[in-house]
C-alpha positions as CSV (number, residue, x, y, z in Angstrom):
1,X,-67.0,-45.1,18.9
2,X,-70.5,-44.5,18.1
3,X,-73.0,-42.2,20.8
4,X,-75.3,-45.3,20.5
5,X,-72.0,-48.0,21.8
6,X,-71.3,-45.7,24.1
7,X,-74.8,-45.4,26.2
8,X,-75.3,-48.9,25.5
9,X,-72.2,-50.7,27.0
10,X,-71.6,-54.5,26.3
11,X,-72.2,-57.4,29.3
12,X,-68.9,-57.4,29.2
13,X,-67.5,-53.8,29.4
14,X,-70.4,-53.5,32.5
15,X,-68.2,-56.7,34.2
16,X,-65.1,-54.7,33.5
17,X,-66.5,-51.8,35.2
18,X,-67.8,-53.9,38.2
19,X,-64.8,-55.7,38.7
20,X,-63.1,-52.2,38.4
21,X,-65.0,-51.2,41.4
22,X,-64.5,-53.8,43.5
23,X,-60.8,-53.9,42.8
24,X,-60.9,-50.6,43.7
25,X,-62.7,-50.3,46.4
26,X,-61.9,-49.5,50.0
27,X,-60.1,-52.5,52.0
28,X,-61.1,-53.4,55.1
29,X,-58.4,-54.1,57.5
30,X,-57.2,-58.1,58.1
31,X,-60.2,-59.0,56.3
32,X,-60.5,-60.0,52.4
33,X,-63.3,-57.6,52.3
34,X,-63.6,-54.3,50.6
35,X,-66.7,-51.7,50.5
36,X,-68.0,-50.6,47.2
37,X,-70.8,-48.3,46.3
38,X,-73.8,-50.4,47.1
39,X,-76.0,-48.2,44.5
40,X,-73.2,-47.9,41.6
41,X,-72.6,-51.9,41.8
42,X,-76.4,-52.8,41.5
43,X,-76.5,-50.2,38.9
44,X,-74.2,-51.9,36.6
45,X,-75.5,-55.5,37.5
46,X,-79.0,-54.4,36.4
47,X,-77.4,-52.7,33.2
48,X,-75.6,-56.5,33.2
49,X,-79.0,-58.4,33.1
50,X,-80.9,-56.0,30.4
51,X,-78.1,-57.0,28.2
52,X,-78.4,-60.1,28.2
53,X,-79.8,-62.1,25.5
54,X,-83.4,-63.1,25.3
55,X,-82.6,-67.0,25.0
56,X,-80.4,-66.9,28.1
57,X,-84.0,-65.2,30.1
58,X,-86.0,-67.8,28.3
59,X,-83.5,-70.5,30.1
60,X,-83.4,-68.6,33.4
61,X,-87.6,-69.3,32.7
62,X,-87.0,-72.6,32.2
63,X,-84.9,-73.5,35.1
64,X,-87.8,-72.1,37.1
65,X,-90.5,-73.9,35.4
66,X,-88.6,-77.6,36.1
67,X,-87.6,-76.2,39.5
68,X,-91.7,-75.9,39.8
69,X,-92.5,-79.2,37.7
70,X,-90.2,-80.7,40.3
71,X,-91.6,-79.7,43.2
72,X,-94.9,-81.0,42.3
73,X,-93.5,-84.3,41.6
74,X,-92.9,-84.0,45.3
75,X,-95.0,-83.5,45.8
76,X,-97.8,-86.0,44.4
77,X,-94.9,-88.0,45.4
78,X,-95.4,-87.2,49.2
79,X,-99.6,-87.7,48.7
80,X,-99.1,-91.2,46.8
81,X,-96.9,-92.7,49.6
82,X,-99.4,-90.8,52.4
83,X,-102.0,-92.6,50.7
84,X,-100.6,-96.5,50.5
85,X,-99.4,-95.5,54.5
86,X,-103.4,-95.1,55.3
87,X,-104.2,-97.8,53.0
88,X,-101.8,-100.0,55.1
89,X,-103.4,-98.8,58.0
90,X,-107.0,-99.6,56.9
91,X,-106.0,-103.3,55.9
92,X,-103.8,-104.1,58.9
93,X,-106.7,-102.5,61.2
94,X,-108.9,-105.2,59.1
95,X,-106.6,-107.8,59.6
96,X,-106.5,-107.7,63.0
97,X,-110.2,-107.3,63.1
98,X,-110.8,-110.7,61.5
99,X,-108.1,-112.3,63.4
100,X,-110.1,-111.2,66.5
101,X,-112.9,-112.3,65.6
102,X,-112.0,-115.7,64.1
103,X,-110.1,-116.2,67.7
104,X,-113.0,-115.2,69.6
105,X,-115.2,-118.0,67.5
106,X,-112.3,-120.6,68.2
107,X,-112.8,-119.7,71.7
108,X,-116.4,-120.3,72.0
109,X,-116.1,-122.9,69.8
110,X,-113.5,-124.8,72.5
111,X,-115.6,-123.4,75.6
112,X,-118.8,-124.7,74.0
113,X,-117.5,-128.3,73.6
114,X,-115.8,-128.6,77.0
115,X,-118.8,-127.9,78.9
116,X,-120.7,-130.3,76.5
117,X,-117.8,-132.9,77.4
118,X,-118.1,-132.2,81.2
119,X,-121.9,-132.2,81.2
120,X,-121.5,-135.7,79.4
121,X,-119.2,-137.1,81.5
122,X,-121.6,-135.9,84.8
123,X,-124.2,-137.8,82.8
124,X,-122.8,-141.0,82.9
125,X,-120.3,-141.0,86.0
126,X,-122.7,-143.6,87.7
127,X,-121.0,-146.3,86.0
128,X,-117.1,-147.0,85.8
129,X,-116.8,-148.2,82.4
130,X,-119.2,-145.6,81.3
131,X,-117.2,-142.9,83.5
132,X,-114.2,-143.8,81.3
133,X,-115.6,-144.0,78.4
134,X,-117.0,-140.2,79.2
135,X,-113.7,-138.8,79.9
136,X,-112.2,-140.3,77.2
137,X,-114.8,-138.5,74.7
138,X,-114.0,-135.5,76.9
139,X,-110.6,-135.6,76.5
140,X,-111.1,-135.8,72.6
141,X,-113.7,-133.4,72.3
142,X,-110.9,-130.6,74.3
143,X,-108.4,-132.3,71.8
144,X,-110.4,-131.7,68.6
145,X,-111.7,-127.6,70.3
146,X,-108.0,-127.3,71.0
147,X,-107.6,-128.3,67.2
148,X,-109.8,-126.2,65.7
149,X,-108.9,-123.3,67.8
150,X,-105.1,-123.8,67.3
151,X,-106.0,-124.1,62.8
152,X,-108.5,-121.3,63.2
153,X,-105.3,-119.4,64.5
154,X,-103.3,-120.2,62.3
155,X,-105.8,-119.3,59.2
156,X,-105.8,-115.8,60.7
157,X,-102.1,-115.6,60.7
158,X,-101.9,-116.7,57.1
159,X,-104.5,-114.2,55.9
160,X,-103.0,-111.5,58.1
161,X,-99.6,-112.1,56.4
162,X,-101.3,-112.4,53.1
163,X,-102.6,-108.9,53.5
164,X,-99.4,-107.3,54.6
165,X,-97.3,-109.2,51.9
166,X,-100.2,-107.8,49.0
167,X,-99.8,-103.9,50.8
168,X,-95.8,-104.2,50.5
169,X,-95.8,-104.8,46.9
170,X,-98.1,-102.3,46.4
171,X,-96.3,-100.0,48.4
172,X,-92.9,-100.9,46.7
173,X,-94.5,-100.6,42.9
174,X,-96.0,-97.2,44.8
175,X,-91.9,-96.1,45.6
176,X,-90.8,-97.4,42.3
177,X,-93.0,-95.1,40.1
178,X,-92.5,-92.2,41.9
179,X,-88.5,-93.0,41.8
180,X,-88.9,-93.1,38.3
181,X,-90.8,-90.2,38.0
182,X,-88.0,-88.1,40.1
183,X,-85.3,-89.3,37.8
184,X,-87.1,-88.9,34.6
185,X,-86.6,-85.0,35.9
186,X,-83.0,-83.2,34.5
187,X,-81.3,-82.7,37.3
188,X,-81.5,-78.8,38.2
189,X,-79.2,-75.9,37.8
190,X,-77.9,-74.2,40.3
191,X,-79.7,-70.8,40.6
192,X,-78.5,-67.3,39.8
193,X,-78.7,-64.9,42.7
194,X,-81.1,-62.4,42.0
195,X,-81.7,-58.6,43.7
């Protein structure tokens, strides 16, 4: 054996010698555990890892870099779904805002025409057949403001649920890409422990 083989000792012959060393070492007692020379076992592991080929480094590098690549995808992943949340909470808070309002017109609406019915009915309520005719016209004016109030209602419901429906698809297409993105990733090794 050459001087050169024997300063330079394979990966292999440095495993021999570490697994020499822990076979060897001192037992502890009822316990699977031994005590080695902490310096003389890190010795031979960093001996270990210089002899190591350069393409097994290069995939050590690698393993990082996805391990990185994936963590972004998290991400942008985390900030796209952050994003639709506030969108959804812009548009709902819109929503209701219209809803609110298009209520509050129903209302007026409604309040506007009853006292234009009562003030009608006043008008006329020195004659009986007039009288009746006035509360009739009352009673359908409050019909049609309950009408309109109950379809001005029901406008603000629809376009409330339109909005919602719209912001779930766009939050579903939102979870589907970044799904996609995640397991367009290869899945990532597990890592070696490192001093």
């Amino acid at each position: 054996m050459s001087d050169i083989a024997a300063e330079s000792p394979s990966v292999i012959d440095l495993l021999d010698r570490l697994e020499s060393l822990v076979v060897n070492g001192k037992r502890i007692v009822f316990t699977p555990n031994v005590v080695v020379n902490e310096d003389e076992a890190l010795d031979l592991i960093d001996r270990a890892r210089m002899q190591l080929p350069e393409e097994m480094k290069q995939a050590h590098w690698v393993i990082d870099e996805q391990e990185r690549l994936l963590a972004q995808a998290r991400e942008t992943a985390e900030a796209l779904v952050e994003e639709a949340r506030e969108e959804a909470e812009r548009t709902t808070a819109a929503a209701r805002e219209e809803a609110e309002r298009l209520a509050a017109a129903a209302r007026e609406d409604a309040e506007r025409l009853d006292r234009e019915a009562t003030e009608h009915a006043a008008a006329m309520v020195s004659r009986h057949a007039v009288t009746r005719a006035a509360e009739e016209r009352a009673r359908s004016l409050v019909d049609e403001a309950e009408e309109r109030a109950a379809h001005v209602a029901a406008e603000a419901d629809a376009y409330t649920r339109e909005v919602m429906e719209t912001l779930e698809g766009q939050l579903q297409r939102t979870a589907q890409t970044v799904r996609k993105g995640i397991e367009s990733l290869p899945a990532p090794e597990p890592r070696r422990r490192k001093r």
